[in-house]
N, C-alpha and C positions, 0 to 999 in steps of 0.2 A: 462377825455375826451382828445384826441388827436386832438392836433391844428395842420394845416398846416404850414409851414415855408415857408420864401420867395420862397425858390429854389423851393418849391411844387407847389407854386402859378405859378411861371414862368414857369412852367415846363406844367401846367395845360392850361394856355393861349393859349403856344406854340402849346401844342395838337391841340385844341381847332381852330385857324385859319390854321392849316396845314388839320384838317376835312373839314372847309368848304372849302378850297382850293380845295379839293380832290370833293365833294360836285358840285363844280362849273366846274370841271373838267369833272365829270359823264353827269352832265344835258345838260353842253352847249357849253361843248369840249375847256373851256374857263381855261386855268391857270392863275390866278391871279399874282403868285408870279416871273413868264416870263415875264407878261405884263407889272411890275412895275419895276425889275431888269433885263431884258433881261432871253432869253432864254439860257440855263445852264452857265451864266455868274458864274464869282466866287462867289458874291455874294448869288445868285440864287441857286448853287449848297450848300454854309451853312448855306442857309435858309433849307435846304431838309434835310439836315446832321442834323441840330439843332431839328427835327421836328420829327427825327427817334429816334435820342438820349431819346427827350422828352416820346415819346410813350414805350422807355422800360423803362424810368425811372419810370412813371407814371403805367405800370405794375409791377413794383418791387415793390412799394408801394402802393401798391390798395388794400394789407390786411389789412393794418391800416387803411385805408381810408371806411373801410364797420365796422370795428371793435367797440362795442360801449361800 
């Protein structure tokens, strides 16, 4: 059985609140990640970078991840 490694875990998180970010963005026109670091502050902007990163890394590995 194929275990997850940290960087997987991180990487899965990251997804995981840049969805509902995106999520809260759809419903209520609301960005979370603007309203807590400014809008395309630097911050702001490697919160976004980190969140795209994650979602190919997370497709690069997603055949291990169904594999049993």
């Amino acid at each position: 059985m194929n275990r997850l490694n940290i960087v997987d875990w991180i990487a899965i998180v990251i997804l995981i609140v840049g969805g509902l970010n995106w999520g809260l963005v759809g419903l209520f026109d609301f960005d979370l990640v603007a309203a807590i670091f400014g809008r395309m502050s630097v911050l702001s902007r490697l919160i976004y970078i980190l969140v795209g990163i994650s979602a190919v890394y997370v497709a690069a590995i997603s055949t291990r991840l169904v594999k049993k």
